[in-house]
C-alpha positions in Angstrom: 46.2 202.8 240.2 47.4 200.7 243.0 48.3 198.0 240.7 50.2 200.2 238.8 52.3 201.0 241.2 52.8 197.5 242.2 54.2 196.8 239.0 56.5 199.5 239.4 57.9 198.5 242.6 58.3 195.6 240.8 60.5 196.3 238.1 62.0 198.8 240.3 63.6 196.0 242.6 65.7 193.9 240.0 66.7 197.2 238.3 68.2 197.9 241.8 69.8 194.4 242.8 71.5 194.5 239.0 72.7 197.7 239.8 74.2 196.6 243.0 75.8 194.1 241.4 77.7 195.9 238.9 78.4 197.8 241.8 80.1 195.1 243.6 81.8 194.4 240.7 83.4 197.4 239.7 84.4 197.7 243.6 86.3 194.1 243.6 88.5 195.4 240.3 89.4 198.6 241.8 90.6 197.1 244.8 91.8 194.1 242.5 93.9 196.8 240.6 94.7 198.7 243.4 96.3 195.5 245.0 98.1 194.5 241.7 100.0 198.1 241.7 101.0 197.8 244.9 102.1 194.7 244.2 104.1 195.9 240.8 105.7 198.5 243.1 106.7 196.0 245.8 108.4 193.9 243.2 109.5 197.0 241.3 111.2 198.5 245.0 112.5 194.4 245.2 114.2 194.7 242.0 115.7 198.1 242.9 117.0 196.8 245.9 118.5 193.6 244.1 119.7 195.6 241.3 122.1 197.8 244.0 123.3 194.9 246.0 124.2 193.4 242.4 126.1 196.6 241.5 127.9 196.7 244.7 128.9 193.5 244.0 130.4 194.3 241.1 132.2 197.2 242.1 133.8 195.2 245.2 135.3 193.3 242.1 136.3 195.8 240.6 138.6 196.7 243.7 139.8 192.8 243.5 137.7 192.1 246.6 136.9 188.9 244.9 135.5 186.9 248.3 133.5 189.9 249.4 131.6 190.2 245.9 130.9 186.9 245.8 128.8 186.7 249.1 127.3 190.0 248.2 126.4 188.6 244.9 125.1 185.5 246.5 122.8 187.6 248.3 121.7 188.9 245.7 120.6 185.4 244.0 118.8 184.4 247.7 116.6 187.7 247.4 114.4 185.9 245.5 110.6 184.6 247.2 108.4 181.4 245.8 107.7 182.4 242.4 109.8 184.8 242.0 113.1 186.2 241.4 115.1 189.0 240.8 115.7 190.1 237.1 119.6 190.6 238.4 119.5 186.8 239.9 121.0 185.2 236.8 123.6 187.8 235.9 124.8 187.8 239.7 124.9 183.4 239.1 126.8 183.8 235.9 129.2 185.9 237.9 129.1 183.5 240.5 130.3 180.6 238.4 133.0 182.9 237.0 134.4 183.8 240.6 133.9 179.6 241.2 136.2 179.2 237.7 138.4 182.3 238.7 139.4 180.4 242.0 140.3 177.6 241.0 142.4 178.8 238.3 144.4 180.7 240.8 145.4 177.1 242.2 149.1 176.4 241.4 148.1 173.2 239.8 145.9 174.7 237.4 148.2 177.7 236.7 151.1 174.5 236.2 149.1 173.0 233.5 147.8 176.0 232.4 151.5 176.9 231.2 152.7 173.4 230.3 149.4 173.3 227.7 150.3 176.8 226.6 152.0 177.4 223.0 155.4 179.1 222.7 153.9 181.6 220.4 151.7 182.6 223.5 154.2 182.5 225.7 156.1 185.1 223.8 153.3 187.3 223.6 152.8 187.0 227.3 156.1 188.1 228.3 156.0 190.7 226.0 152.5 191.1 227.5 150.9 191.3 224.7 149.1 188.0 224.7 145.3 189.3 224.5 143.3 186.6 225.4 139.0 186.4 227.1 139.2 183.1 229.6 136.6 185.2 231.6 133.6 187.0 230.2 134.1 189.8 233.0 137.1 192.3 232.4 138.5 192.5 236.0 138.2 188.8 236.5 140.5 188.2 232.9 142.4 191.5 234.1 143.4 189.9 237.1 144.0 186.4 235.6 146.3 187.4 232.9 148.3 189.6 235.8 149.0 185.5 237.7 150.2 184.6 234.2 152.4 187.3 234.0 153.5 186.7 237.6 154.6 183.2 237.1 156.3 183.7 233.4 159.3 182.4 234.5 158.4 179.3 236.2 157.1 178.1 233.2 160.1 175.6 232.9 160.0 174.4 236.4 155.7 173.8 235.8 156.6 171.9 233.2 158.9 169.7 235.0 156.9 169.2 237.6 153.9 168.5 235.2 156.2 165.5 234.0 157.3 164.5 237.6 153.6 164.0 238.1 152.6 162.4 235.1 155.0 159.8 235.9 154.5 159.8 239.6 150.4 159.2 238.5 151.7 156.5 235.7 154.0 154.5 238.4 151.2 154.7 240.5 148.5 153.1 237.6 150.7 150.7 237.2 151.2 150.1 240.8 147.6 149.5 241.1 147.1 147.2 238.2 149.7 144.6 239.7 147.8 144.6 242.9 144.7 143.9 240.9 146.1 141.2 238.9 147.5 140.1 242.3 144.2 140.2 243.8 142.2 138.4 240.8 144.9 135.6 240.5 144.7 135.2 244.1 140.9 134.9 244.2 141.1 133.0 240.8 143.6 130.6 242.4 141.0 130.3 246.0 138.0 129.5 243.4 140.1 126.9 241.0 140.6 125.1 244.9 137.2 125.0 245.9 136.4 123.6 242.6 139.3 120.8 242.4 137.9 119.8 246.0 134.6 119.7 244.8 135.7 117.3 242.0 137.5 114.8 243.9 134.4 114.9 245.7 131.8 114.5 243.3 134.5 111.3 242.4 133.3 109.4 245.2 129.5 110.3 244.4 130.0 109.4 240.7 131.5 106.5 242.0 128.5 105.6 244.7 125.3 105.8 241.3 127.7 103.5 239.0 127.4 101.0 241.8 123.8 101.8 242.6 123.6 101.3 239.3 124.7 97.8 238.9 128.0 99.0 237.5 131.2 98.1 239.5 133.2 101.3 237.8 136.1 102.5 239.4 136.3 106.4 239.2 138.8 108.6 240.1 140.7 112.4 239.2 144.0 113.5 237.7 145.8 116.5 236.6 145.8 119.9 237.8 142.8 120.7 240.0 141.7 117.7 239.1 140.2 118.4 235.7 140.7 115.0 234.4 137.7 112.4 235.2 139.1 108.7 234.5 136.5 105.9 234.8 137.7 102.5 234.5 135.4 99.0 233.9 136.1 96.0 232.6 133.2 95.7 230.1 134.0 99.7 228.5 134.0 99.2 224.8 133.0 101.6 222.1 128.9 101.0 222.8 129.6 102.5 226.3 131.7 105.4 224.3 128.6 106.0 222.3 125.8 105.5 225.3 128.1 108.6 227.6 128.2 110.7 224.7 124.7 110.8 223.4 123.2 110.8 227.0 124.8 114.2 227.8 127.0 112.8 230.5 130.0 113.9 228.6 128.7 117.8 228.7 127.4 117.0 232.5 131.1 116.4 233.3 132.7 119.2 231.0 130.3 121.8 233.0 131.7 120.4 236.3 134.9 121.7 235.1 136.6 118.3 233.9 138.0 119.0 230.5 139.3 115.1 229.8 137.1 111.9 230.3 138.9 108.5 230.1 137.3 105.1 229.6 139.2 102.7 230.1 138.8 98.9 230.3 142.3 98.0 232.2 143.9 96.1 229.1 143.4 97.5 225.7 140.8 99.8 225.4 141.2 103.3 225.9 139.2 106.5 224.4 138.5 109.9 226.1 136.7 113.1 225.5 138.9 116.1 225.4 138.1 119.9 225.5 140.4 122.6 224.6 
């Protein structure tokens, strides 16, 4: 009997630890659940709130309080937390950028080449007012932008002779610029031609210094403008020392130093050069 009940006690105590368990359980999804509706109504009361800030917004527009709507719809955008955001957020941005659009449309410039791009067939119609036309996808906003039009029909002539003041004013000025460039790169063309003709006459007196290290008593010297003709002269130059320069490279060497004629000449009769265009 007593062993009997042992075993009962023993399959009594799982029983009862399972049981707690599912317990457990069952009490971390309730509150689970009960936390996620609270949540959902949080972001439900967030949404109402952002919904009637948007609509105010949109109202303020509609009595062409244009700055006011935008910071209220800009609020309405910076209601948002980490992760979230509410569902009136982007149609309070769109309107946002359309506000951005609308003002700078109002600027006289852009209402100028508004008018100077505009047809005559649309001008017609907007005198008439009749020209029906969507530049803004909200109906006060293109409301309120075909009224400036209207308002400044008839400087449509003097737009478009300003446009063509400024056109040429802005052409005069491209111009202006590209003289001062070409100014400027001739100038600094001119500064390196200079270094490079001193360098030349220069490297003369080296070229000069290795003929006679050399054994060679060859008289060197430069010509031309910025010195871009090399003229060696030696007694003993005949076409063998034509051949030896040119298939050493030493006819290239020069031409990459920037001399463009090479003279040999012998001091009587014999005179060839290398010549590059």
């Amino acid at each position: 009997m007593k062993g009997y009940l042992m075993n009962i006690k023993k399959s009594i105590f799982p029983l009862a630890a399972i049981s707690a368990g599912i317990l457990a359980i069952i009490a971390m999804a309730i509150i689970i659940n009960i936390a996620n509706q609270n949540e959902i109504k949080r972001i439900e009361f967030l949404n109402y709130r952002a919904d009637s800030v948007y609509a105010v917004g949109c109202k303020l527009i509609e009595s062409n309080q244009i700055d006011s709507a935008y910071s209220i719809l800009n609020e309405t955008v910076n209601m948002g937390e980490k992760g979230w955001k509410p569902r009136s957020a982007d149609s309070a941005s769109n309107l946002m950028r359309e506000i951005e659009t609308f003002r700078g449309r109002q600027k006289v410039e852009s209402v100028r080449s508004f008018f100077v791009a505009m047809s005559d067939y649309d001008y017609d119609l907007l005198k008439k007012i009749s020209l029906k036309k969507q530049y803004f996808n909200n109906a006060k906003l293109n409301e309120e932008y075909m009224r400036i039009l209207y308002d400044n029909r008839n400087n449509r002539q003097r737009f478009i002779a300003e446009e063509k003041a400024l056109l040429a004013k802005a052409e005069r000025e491209r111009k202006r610029q590209e003289y001062l460039r070409a100014i400027e790169e001739k100038k600094q063309k001119q500064e390196i031609e200079k270094a490079a003709s001193i360098f030349r006459k220069e490297y003369a007196k080296t070229l000069r210094n290795e003929f006679l290290d050399l054994g060679f008593d060859i008289n060197v010297q430069v010509a031309g403008e910025n010195n871009t003709r090399l003229i060696l002269t030696f007694v003993l130059f005949n076409e063998v020392w034509m051949r030896k320069f040119e298939t050493s490279g030493n006819f290239d060497a020069w031409h990459k130093l920037g001399f463009n004629r090479v003279d040999l000449k012998d001091g009587y009769n014999y005179h060839r050069y290398m010549y590059w265009k």
